[in-house]
N, C-alpha and C positions, 0 to 999 in steps of 0.2 A: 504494500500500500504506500501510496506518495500522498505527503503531507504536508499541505500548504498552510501556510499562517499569514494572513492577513490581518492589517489593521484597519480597524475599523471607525479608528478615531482621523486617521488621518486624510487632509485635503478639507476641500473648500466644501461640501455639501456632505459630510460625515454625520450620522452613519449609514442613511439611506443609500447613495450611489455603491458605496464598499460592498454592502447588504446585499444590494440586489444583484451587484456583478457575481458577487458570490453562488449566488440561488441560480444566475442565470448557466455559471460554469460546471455548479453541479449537474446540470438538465444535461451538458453539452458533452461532460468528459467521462471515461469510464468509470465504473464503480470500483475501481481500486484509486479513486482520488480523493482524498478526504480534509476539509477545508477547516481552519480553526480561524475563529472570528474571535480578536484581541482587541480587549477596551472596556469601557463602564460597562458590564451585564443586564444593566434595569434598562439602557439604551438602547443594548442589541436587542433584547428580546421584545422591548417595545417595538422596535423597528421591525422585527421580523413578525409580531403579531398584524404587521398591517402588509405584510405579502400575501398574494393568492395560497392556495394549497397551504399542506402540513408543512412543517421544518422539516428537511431529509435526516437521517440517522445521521449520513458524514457530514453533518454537519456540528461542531461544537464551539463553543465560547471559552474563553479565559478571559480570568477580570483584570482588567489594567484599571484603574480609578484615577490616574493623572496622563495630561494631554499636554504635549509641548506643543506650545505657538509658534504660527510660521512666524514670527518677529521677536522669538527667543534666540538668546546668542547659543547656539549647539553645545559647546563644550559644559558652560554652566548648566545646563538645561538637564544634559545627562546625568550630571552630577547630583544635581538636586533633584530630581525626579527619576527614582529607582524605578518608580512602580507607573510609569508610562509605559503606552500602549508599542512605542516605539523599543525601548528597553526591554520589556518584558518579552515582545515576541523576539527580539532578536538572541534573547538567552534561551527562551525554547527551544530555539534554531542551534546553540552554542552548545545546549546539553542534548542535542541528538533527538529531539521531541517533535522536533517539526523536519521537516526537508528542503524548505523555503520560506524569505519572507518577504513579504510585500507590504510598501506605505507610502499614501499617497502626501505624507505628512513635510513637517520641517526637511529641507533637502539637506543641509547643513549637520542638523540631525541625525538624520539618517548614515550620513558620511562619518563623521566621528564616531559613532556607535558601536556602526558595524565593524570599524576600523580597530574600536578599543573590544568590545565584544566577543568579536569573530577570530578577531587576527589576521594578521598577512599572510601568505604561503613564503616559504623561507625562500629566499631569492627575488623575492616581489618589493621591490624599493618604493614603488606608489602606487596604492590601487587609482582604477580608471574608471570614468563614465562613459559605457559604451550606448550612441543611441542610434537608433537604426530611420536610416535616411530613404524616402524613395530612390527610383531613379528608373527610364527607360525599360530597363530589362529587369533582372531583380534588386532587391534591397540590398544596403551596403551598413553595414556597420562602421561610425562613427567614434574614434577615442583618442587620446581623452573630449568630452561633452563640454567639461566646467570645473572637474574637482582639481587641478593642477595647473593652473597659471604659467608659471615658469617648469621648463623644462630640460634636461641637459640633455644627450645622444644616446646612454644605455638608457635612461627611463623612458625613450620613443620607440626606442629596442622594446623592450620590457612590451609597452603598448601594444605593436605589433604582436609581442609573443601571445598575450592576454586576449588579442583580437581572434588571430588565428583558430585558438581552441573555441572559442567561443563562435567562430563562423562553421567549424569543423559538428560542431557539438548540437548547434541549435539552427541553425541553418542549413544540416547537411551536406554542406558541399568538402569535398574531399581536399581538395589542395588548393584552401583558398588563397586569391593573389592579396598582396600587401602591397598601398601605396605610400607612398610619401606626401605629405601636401605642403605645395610649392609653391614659388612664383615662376615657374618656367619647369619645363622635362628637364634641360641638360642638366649633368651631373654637377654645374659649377657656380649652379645656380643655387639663392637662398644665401642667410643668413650663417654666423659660423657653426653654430648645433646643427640645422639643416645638413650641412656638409659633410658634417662629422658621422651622424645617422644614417645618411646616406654610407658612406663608406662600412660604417657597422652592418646594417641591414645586406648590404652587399656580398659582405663576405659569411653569414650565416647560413648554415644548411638546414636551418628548422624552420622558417622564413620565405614563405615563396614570393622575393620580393621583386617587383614590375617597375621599379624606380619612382620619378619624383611625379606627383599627377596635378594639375588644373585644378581651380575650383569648378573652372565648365564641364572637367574630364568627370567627378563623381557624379554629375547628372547624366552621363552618359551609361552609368555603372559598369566602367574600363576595371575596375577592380574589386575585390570581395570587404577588404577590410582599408578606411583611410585614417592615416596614423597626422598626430598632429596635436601641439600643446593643448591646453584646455582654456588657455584666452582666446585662440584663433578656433577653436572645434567649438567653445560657445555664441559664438561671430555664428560662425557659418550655420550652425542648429538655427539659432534666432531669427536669422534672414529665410533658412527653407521654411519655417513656420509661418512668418510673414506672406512669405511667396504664395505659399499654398493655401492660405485663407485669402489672399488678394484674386487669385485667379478664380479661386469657386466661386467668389462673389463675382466677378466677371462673368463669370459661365452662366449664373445665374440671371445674372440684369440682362446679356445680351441673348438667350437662346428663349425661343418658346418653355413654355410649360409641358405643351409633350412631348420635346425634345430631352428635356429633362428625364425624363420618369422613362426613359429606355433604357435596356441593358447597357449599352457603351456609357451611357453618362451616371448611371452608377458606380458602376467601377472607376470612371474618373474620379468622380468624390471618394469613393474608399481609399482606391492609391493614395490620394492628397488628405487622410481623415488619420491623423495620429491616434487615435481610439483603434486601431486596426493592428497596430504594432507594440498594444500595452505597456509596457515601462520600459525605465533604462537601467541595464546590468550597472551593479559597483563589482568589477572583476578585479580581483589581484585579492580576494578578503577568502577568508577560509567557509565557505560557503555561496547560497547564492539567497545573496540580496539584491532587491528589485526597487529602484524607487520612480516612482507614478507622477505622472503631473497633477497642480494642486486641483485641478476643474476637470479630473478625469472623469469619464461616463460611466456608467456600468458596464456597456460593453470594453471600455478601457481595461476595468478592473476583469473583467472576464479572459480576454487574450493575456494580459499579466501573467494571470493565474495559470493559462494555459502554455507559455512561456516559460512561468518557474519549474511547470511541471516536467517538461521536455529536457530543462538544462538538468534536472536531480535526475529524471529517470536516466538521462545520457553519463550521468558522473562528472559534471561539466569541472567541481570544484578539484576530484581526483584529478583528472587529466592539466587541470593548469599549475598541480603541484608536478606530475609526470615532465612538462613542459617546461619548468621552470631547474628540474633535476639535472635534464639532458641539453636544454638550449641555453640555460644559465650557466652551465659550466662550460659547456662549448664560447660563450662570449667573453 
């Protein structure tokens, strides 16, 4: 059985959106998946008394009674709130109770938590925010998102490495490509870290790396996984989010109404509908933690969930200590 732990406290419309993604993922995923719902108990259950049908069996609560605010400073916040909904499921997760965790709560939060919680995998110098970008052909995984500003040449290494299993693991693809994200392809291009990673990335054999890629090239999806600090990977998140609610509304003011509501322009909105690709992995942490945007939908919370389920059922956290055994001592 795989065991999801959600919070239920966490994001902007808790606990109802968390609730129902929940109820709608139990409908959706087999009966070996079994959901814990973390947070005030007289909440959940209130909340879950105003769904259709019975509560399912796998489904269960744990009580958290304190809620960190998204306008808490993360580190104090841990500290002083044991028995947050954030906290408590991430120790679930730490004592082998759950299999995943999910929050659509404090981001900041969530990142120290897991970080002090979880732990790193030995060899992991900075865990990463991997988020999954459209693009053309398939999706591409994004990292770091945000949680790393500054970055030197082995912790873009590291990223890559973190990427890879993670495209390998949850995306199935077998030998995924790794880019560089650049201001130009040639090798002599970028800034001096650029250069430097580039050269690292080059001579790894764990790393199937395609060299330096465009911002235009990820919308083309030229590669599986795009490597890149976390001030410039939270740039570019922020603008496809932008893009992508600007165009739907385009789509929408310029096309008829029954042009809309056909199959091609559904799927247009899905592609471009972040609710489609549920959370963003914190990879490099001894487990797998999932964190959600704060306006996620229920169906948000349901691909999440279905998400956490794939990376535990795949062993995602074993393979990026495996990863980090053989391609960290090889770097």
């Amino acid at each position: 059985m795989t065991r999801i732990a959600l919070d239920a406290s966490g994001g902007d419309y808790a606990p109802e959106r968390p609730v129902a993604g929940a109820l709608d993922a139990l409908r959706q995923l087999p009966d070996s998946c079994h959901i814990v719902l973390v947070g005030p108990r007289d909440g959940i259950e209130a909340e879950l008394a105003q769904q259709d049908g019975p509560t399912p069996d796998r489904l269960s609560i744990v009580h958290a009674p304190e809620i960190i605010g998204m306008g808490e400073k993360p580190l104090a916040a841990i500290r002083s709130k044991r028995q947050s909904s954030i906290v408590v499921g991430l120790t679930l997760h730490q004592q082998g109770e759950v299999d995943a965790f999910i929050s659509a709560g404090n981001t900041g939060a969530m990142m120290v938590a897991s970080r002090f919680v979880l732990g790193l995998h030995d060899g992991v110098e900075r865990p990463a925010i991997g988020t999954v970008l459209p693009t053309v052909t398939d999706p591409v995984l994004l990292l770091d998102a945000g949680a790393n500003v500054d970055c030197n040449a082995r912790e873009l290494y590291g990223f890559a490495q973190l990427g890879s299993v993670y495209a390998r693991d949850v995306f199935d693809r077998d030998r995924p490509k790794v880019g560089l994200l650049n201001i130009g392809e040639e090798e002599e291009k970028g800034n001096t870290v650029a250069k430097e990673a580039y050269a690292l990335l080059r001579e790894q054999p764990h790393v199937t790396f395609v060299g330096n890629v465009e911002g235009g090239d990820v919308l083309q999806g030229v590669c599986d996984v795009v490597v890149c600090d976390g001030f410039v990977g939270n740039i570019v998140l922020k603008f496809y989010e932008s893009a992508g609610r600007t165009f739907a509304d385009l789509l929408q003011r310029e096309f008829p109404a029954d042009v809309l509501k056909t199959e091609g322009a559904a799927r247009a909105f899905e592609f471009l509908d972040y609710s489609t690709y549920g959370g963003a992995p914190l990879l490099g942490v001894k487990g797998v933690s999932i964190i959600c945007h704060g306006r996620s939908s229920p169906r948000a919370f349901t691909n999440a969930i279905r998400v956490a389920k794939h990376a535990a059922d795949n062993h995602l956290s074993d393979h990026i200590h495996d990863e980090f055994v053989q391609g960290g001592a090889a770097a």
